[in-house]
C-alpha positions as CSV (number, residue, x, y, z in Angstrom):
1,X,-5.9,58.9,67.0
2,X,-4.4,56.8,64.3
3,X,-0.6,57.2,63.3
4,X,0.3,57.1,59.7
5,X,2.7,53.8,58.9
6,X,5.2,54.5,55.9
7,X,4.6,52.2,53.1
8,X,8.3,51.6,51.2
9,X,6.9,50.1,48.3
10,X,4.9,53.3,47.8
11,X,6.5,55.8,49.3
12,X,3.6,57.1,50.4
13,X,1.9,57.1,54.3
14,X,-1.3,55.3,55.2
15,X,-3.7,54.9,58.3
16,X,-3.2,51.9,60.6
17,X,-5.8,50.7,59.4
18,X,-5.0,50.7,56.1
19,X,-1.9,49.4,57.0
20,X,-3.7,46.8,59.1
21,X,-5.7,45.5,55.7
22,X,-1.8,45.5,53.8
23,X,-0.7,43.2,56.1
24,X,-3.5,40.7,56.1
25,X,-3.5,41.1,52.1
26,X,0.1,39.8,52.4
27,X,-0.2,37.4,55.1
28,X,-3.2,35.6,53.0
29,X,-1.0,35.5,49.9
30,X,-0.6,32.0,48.4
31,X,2.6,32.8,47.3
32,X,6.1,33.1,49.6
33,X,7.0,36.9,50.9
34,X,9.8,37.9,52.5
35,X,11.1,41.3,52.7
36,X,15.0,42.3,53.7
37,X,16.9,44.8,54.7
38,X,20.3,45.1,53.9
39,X,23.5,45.8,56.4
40,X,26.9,47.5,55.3
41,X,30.1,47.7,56.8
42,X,32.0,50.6,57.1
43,X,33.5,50.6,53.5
44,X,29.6,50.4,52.5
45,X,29.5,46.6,51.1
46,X,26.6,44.6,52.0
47,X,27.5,42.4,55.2
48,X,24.3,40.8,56.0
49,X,20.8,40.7,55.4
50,X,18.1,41.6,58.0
51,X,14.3,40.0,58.0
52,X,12.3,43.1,57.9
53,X,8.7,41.1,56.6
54,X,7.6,37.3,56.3
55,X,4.3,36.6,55.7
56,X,2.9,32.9,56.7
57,X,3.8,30.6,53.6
58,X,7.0,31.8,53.7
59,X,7.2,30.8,57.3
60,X,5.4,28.0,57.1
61,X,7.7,26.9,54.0
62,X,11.5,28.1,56.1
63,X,11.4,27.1,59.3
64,X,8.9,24.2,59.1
65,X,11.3,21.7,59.7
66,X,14.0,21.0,62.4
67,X,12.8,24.5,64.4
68,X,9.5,26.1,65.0
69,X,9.4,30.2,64.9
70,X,6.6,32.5,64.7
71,X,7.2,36.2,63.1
72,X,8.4,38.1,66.1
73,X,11.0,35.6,66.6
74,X,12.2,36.3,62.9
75,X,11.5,39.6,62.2
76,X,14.7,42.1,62.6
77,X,17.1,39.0,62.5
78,X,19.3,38.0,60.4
79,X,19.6,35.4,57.3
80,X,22.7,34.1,58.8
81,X,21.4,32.8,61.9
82,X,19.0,31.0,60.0
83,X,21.1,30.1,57.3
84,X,24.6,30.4,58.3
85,X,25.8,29.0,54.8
86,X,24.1,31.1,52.5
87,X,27.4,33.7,51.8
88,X,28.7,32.9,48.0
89,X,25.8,30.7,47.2
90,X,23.6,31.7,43.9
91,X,20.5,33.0,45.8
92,X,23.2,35.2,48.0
93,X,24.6,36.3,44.9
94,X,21.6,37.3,43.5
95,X,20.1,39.3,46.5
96,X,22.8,41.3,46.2
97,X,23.3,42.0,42.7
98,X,19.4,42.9,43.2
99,X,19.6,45.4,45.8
100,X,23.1,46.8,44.1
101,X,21.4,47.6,40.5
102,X,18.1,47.4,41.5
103,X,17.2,45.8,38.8
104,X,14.6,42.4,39.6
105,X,15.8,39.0,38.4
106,X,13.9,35.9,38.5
107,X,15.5,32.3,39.2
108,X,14.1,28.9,39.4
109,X,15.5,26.6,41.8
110,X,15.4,23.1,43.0
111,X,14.6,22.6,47.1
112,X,14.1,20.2,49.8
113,X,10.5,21.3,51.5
114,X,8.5,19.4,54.4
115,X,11.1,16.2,53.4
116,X,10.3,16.5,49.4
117,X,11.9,18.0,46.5
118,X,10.0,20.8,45.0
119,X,10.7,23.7,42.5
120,X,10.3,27.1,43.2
121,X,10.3,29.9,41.4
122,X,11.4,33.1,42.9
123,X,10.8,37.0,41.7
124,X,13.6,39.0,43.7
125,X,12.7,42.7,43.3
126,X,14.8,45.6,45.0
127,X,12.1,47.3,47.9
128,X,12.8,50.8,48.8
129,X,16.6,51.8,50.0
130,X,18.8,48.8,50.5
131,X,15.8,46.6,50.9
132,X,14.5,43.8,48.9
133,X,11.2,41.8,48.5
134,X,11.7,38.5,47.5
135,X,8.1,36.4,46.1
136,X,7.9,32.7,45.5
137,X,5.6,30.0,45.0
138,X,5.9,26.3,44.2
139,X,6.5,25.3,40.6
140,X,6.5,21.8,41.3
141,X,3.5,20.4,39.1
142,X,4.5,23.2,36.1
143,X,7.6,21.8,36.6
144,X,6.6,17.6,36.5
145,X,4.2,18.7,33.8
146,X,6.9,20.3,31.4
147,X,9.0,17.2,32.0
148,X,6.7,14.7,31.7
149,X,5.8,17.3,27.9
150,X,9.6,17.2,27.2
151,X,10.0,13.4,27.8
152,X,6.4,12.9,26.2
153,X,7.9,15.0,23.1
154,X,11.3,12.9,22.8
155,X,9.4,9.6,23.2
156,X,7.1,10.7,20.1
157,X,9.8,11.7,18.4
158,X,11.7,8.6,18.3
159,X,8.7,6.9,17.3
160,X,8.3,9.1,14.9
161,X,11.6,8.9,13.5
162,X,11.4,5.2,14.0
163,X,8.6,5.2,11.8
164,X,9.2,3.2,8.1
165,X,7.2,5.7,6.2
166,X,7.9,9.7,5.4
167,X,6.2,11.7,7.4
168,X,5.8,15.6,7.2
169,X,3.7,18.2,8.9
170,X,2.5,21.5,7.2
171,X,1.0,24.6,8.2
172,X,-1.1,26.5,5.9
173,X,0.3,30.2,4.8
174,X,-2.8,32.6,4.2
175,X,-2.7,36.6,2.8
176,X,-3.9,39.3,4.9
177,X,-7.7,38.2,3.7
178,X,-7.2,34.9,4.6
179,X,-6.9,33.2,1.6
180,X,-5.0,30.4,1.1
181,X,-1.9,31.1,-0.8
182,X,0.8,28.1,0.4
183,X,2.3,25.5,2.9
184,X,5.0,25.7,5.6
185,X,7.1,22.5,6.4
186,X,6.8,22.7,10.2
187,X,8.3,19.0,11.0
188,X,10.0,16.0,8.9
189,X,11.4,12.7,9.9
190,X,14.6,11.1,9.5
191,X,13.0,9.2,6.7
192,X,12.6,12.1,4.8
193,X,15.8,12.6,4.6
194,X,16.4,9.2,3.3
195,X,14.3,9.5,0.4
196,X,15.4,12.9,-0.1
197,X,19.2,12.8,0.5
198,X,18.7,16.3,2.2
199,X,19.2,17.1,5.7
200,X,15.9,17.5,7.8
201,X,16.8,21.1,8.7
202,X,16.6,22.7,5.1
203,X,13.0,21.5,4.7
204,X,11.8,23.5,7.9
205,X,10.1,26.7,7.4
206,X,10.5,26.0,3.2
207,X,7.5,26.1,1.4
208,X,5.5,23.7,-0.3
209,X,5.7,25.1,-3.6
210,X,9.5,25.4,-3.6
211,X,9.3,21.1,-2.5
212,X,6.8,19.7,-5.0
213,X,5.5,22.5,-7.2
214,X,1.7,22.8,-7.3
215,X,-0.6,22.8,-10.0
216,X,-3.9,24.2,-9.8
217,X,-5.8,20.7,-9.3
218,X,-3.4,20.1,-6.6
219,X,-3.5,23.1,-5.0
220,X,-7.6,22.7,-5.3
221,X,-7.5,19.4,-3.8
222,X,-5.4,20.4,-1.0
223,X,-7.6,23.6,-0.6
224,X,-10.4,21.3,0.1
225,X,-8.8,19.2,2.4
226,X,-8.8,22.0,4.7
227,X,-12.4,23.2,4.3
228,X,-13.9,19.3,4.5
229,X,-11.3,17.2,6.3
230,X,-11.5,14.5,4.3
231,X,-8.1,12.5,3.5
232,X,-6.2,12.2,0.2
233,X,-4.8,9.2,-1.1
234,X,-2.4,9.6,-4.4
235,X,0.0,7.5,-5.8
236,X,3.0,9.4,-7.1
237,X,5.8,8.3,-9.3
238,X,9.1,10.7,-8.9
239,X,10.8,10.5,-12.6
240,X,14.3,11.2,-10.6
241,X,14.6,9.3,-8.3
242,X,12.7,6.4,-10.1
243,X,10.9,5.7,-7.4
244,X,6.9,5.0,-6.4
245,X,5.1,6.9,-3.5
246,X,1.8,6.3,-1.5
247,X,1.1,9.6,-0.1
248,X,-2.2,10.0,2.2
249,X,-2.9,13.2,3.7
250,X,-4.7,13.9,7.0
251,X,-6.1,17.6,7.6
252,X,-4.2,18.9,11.0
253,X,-5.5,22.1,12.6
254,X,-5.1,24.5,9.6
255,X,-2.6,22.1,7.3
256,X,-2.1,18.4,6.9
257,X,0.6,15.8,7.7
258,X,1.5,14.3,4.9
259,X,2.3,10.3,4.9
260,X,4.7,8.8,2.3
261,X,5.7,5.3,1.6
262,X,7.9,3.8,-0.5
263,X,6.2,1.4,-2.8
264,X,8.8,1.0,-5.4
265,X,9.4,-2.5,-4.9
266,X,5.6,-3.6,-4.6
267,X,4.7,-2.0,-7.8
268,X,7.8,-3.7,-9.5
269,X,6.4,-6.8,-8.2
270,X,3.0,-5.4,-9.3
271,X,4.4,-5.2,-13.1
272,X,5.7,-8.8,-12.8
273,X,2.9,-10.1,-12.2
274,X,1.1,-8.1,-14.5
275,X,3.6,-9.1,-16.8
276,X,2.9,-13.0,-16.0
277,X,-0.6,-12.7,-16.2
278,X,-0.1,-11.4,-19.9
279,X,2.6,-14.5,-20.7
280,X,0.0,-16.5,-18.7
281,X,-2.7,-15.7,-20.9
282,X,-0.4,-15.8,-23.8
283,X,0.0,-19.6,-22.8
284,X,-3.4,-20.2,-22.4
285,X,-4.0,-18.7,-25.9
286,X,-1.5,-21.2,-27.3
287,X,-3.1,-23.8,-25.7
288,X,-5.8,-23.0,-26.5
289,X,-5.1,-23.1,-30.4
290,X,-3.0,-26.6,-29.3
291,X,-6.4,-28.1,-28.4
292,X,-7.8,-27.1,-31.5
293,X,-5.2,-28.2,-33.2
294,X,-5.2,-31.3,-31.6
295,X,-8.7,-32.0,-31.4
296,X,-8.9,-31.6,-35.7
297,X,-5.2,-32.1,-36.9
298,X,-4.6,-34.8,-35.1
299,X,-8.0,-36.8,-34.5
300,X,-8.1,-36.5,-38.1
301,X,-5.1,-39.2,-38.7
302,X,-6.1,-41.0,-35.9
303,X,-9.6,-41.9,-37.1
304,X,-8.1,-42.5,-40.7
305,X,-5.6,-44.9,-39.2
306,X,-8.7,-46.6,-37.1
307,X,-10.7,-46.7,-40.1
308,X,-7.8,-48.4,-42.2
309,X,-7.6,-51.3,-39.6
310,X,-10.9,-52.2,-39.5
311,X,-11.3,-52.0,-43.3
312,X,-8.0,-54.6,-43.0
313,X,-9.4,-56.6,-40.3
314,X,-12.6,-57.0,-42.0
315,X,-12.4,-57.3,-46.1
316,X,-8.9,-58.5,-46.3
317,X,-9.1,-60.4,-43.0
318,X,-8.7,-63.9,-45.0
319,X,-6.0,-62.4,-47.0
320,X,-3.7,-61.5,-44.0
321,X,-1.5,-64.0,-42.1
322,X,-1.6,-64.6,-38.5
323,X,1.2,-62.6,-38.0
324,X,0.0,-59.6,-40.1
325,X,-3.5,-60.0,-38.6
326,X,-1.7,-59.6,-35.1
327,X,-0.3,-56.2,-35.9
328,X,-3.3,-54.3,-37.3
329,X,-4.5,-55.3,-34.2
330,X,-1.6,-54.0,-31.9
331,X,-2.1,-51.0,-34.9
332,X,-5.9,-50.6,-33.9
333,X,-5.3,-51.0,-29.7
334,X,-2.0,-48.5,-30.2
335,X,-4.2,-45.7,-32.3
336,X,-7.4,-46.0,-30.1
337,X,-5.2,-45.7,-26.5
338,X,-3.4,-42.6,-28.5
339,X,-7.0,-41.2,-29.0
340,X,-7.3,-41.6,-25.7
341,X,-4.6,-40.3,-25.0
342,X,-5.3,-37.4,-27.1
343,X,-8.9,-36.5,-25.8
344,X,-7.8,-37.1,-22.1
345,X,-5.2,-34.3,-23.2
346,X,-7.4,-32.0,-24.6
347,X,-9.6,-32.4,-21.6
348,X,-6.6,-31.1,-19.4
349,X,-5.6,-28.4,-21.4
350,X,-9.3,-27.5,-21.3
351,X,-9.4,-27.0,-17.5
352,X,-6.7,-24.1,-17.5
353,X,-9.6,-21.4,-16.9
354,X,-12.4,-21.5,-14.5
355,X,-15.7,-21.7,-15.8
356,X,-18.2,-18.9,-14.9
357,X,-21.4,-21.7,-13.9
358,X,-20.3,-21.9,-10.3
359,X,-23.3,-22.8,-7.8
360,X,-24.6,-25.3,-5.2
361,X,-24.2,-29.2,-6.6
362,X,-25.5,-31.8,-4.5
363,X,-22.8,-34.5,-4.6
364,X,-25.2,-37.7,-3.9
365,X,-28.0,-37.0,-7.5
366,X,-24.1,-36.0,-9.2
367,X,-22.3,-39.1,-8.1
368,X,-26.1,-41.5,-8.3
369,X,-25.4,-40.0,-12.2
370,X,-22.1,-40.5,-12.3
371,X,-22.8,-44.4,-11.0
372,X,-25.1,-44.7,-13.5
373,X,-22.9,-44.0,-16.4
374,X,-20.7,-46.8,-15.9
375,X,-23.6,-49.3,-15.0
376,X,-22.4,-51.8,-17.5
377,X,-18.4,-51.5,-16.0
378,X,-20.1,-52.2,-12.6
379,X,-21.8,-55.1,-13.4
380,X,-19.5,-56.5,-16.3
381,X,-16.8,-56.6,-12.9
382,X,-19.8,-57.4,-10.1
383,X,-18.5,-54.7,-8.7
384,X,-19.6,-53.2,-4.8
385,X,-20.0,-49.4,-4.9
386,X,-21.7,-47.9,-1.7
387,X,-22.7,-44.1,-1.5
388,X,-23.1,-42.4,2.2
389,X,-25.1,-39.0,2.6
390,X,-22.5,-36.3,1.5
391,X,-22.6,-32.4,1.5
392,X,-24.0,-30.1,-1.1
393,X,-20.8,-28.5,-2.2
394,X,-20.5,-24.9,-4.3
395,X,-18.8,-25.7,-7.7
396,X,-19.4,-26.4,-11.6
397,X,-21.7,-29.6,-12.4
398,X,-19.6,-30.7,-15.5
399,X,-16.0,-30.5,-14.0
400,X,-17.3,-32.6,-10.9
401,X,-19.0,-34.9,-12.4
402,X,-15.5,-35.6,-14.7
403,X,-13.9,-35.6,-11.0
404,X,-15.8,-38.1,-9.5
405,X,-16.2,-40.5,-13.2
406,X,-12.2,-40.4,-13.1
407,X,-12.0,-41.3,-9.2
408,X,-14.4,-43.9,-9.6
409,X,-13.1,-45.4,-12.5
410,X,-9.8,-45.5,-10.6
411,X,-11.4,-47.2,-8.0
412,X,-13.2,-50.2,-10.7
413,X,-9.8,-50.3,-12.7
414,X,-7.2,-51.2,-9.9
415,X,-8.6,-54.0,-7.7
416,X,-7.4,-56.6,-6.2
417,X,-6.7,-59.8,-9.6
418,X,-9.4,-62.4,-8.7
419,X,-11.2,-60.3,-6.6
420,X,-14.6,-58.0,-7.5
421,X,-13.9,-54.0,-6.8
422,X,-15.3,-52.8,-3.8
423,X,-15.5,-48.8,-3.8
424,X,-17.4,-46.5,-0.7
425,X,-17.8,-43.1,-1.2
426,X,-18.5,-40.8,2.0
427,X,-18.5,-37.7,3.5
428,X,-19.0,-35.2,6.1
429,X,-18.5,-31.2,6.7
430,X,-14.9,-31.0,7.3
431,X,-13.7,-29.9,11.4
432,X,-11.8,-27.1,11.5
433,X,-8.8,-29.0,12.7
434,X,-9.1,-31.2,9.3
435,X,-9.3,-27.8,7.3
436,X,-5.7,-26.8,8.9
437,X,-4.5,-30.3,8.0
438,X,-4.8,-29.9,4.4
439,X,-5.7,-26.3,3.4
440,X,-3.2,-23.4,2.8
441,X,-3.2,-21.1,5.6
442,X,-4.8,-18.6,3.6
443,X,-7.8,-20.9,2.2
444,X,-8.1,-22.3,6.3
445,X,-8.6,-19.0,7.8
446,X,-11.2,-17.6,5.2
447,X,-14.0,-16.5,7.7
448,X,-17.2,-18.4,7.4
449,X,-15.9,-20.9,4.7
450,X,-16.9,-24.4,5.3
451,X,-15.4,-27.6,3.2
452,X,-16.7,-30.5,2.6
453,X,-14.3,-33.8,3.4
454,X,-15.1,-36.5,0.7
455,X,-13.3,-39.9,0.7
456,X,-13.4,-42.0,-1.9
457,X,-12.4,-45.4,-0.5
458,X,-11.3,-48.6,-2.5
459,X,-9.8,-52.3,-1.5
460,X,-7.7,-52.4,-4.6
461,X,-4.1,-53.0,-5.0
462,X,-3.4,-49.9,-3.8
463,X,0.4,-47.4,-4.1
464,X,3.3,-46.9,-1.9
465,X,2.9,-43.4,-0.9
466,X,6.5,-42.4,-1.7
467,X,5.0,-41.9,-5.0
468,X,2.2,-39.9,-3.9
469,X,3.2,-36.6,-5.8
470,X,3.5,-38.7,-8.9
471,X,0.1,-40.0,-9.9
472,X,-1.3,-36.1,-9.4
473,X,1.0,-35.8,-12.4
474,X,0.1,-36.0,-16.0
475,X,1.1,-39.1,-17.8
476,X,2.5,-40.8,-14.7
477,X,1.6,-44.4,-13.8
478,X,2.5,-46.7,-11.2
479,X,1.5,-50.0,-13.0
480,X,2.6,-51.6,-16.3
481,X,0.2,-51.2,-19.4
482,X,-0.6,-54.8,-19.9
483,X,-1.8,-54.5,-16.1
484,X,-3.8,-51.7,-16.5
485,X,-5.3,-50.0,-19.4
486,X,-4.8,-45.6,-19.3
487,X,-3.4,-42.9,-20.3
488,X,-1.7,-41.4,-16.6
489,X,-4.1,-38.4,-17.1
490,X,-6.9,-39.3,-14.9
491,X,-5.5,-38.5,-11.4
492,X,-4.1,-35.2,-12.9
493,X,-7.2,-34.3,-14.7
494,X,-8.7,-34.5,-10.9
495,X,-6.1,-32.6,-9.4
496,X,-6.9,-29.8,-11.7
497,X,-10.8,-29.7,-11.1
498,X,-9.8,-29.3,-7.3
499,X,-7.5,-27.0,-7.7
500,X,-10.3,-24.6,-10.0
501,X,-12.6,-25.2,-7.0
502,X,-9.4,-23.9,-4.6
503,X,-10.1,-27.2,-2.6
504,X,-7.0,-29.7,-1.8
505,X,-7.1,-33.6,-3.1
506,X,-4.5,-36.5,-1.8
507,X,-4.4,-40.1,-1.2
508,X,-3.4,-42.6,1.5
509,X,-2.7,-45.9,0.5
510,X,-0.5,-49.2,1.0
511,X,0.4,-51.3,-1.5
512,X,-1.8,-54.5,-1.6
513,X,-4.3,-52.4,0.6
514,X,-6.5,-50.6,-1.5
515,X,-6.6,-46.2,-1.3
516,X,-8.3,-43.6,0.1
517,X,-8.6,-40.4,-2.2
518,X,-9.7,-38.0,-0.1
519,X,-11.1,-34.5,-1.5
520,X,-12.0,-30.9,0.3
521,X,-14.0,-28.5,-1.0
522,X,-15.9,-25.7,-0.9
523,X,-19.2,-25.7,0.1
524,X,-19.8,-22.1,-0.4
């Protein structure tokens, strides 16, 4: 015959073996249960606490460590002799407050378990008269989890706050139907609150509208950045605050995070330059209208003075004296250098924009044609000029071809008094190491660009190259007139051609040594 066990958590009786199947239920639990009963003295208050129920965790978990017990050995003892410390400690406190109101209270505490520290979360619930059923389990990972969520959380938001743009985060606001009807700040950054002047608080929970009112294009565009996803990029002046935004927004769940950056001061720098290209261009305009000028107004002159002095050296030659005959022809030399000087000019000022006939020029048929042209200066000075296998290089046919004429001529003009000019011209595809040498950083890294390195080599008198930036310069010479015949334009003129093909030109020289002008440029 089976003898009904009272159930206190019921209040009602049950079988032994119903009672049997309770007790493995609660042994098997994976959480912590331990059930006491509470002792009074004789004026009724709560003296001790008596193990009435402890199922195998919570064994396992107590008395796992410096002393072994099974259940019989705990059951009907009390806390004390377990824990003789626990009077007037939190958990103590809150047994009792449990089993006094009977009211369940739930605390979270840090322990030492199996020689680690875990959390443990504990449900303390009042269990029949006087008793009390306390539940736990291990809240260890929850725990490490949250703080590693919290830390994870801070760490973004310093970086966010760290960040040198604006950055805000919205959260759509629909009507019962769903419809889209507004935006909720949900998050700013410190930033914010620099463009703003506001504190970040009073933008939470405000809505869009009331920030940046919304017209019905912008409400449209924003509408569609929910339903496709795709970004927006806008740049936005704000009249008050005189200052420029680049705003991109990113859809996130169902709003967007907005991005803002200040751009005031690269669109200021925008307008200046803007504002020099115009001045530029005004410049070129003028100069432009100088060449004309100068290549009618002031030709004009030049050839009437030309024309005078040979009328005077030729019909009235008998009727001048030696002396007078000597200045029309200091006249004649003096108005045919200005000429020159003039056309050398006009050839300048006609380099200031870059011509649209770009394309592939092979350098050996341009500089064979170049050699050609000054045939009769070649042989007139039984001059040496050499021409090595060079690149095909990616520029404009004319403005090389004037390159290499002046560079040549250079190279025929200054040689060595007594001697015949000797002049080599040679090449190769430039290393990348040479490219660094003499290219802007900018032009040296362009990916897949190649250069061509082009030396034109003479054994004339040479330079001291202290004076190096000079003869790039226009009207800047090194020798004396009555040396040399020119205008100081030449080496300039050059500069300029290899500066429209955003190539690089210098020299290396000695004096009495002749000069290397060496050249890189593009080959595509």
């Amino acid at each position: 015959m089976q003898h009904p066990v009272f159930a206190p958590e019921s209040g009602l009786s049950m079988s032994q073996e119903q009672a049997s199947l309770w007790q493995q239920v609660l042994q098997h639990s994976v959480s912590g249960l331990v059930g006491f009963i509470a002792e009074r003295d004789e004026a009724g208050q709560i003296s001790n606490l008596r193990y009435s129920f402890i199922n195998k965790v919570a064994l396992r978990d107590t008395f796992s460590i410096g002393r072994q017990a099974d259940e019989e050995q705990v059951i009907g003892r009390y806390v004390t002799d377990f824990f003789p410390t626990i009077r007037g400690s939190v958990i103590w406190r809150t047994y009792l407050d449990v089993i006094e109101t009977g009211t369940a209270q739930r605390l979270e505490q840090k322990y030492t378990l199996n020689g680690r520290d875990v959390w443990i979360a504990q449900s303390v619930a009042p269990f029949g008269q006087d008793g009390l059923l306390l539940s736990y389990s291990e809240t260890s990972e929850l725990h490490n989890t949250a703080h590693r969520l919290t830390n994870q959380s801070a760490l973004l938001n310093e970086i966010l706050n760290s960040s040198p743009n604006a950055i805000a985060v919205f959260e759509a606001i629909r009507d019962g139907a769903g419809k889209l009807v507004d935006f909720r700040t949900t998050l700013v950054n410190r930033m914010v609150e620099r463009l703003s002047g506001l504190p970040a608080h009073s933008f939470i929970n405000t809505q869009l509208s009331q920030i940046h009112p919304l017209t019905p294009e912008s409400f449209e565009r924003l509408n569609n950045l929910l339903i496709t996803g795709e970004s927006v990029h806008v740049e936005h002046f704000v009249p008050g605050a005189s200052v420029w935004l680049d705003v991109t927004l990113t859809r996130l769940n169902d709003g967007f995070v907005a991005t803002l950056q200040d751009i005031t001061a690269a669109k200021q720098a925008q307008q200046q330059l803007e504002t020099a290209i115009q001045n530029l261009h005004r410049s070129n305009q003028h100069l432009e209208e100088f060449a004309y000028v100068a290549s009618h107004d002031l030709q004009e002159p030049l050839r009437k003075i030309v024309a005078f002095g040979d009328v005077l050296q030729h019909q009235y030659a008998d009727q001048l004296s030696l002396s007078a005959t000597d200045l029309v022809g200091r006249m004649q030399k003096s108005a045919n250098r200005m000429r020159s000087l003039v056309n050398d000019l006009l050839t300048y000022a006609r380099l200031s924009n870059k011509p649209d006939g770009f394309g592939l020029v092979d350098l050996n048929h341009l500089i064979a044609s170049v050699a050609d042209d000054l045939e009769v200066t070649i042989q007139d000075k039984q001059a040496e000029v050499t021409l090595d296998t060079l690149p095909t290089v990616w520029g404009d046919t004319v403005l090389l071809r004037q390159l290499f004429q002046n560079l040549l001529s250079n190279g025929l003009k200054f040689h060595q008094p007594g001697q015949a000019p000797v002049v080599r011209i040679e090449g190769h595809v430039a290393t990348p190491d040479e490219c660094r040498t003499y290219l802007s950083a900018t032009d040296a890294s362009q990916a897949g660009r190649r250069y061509a390195l082009i030396d034109v080599v003479d054994k004339g008198v040479g330079f001291d190259e202290r004076y190096l930036d000079r003869i790039f310069t226009i009207f800047q010479r090194l020798h004396p007139l009555n040396q040399y015949v020119g205008t100081g334009m030449g080496l300039a003129i050059c500069r300029k051609v290899v500066d429209i093909h955003g190539g690089h030109i210098t020299a290396i020289s000695q004096p009495g040594h002749g000069a290397i002008f060496r050249l890189l440029l593009p080959m595509q």
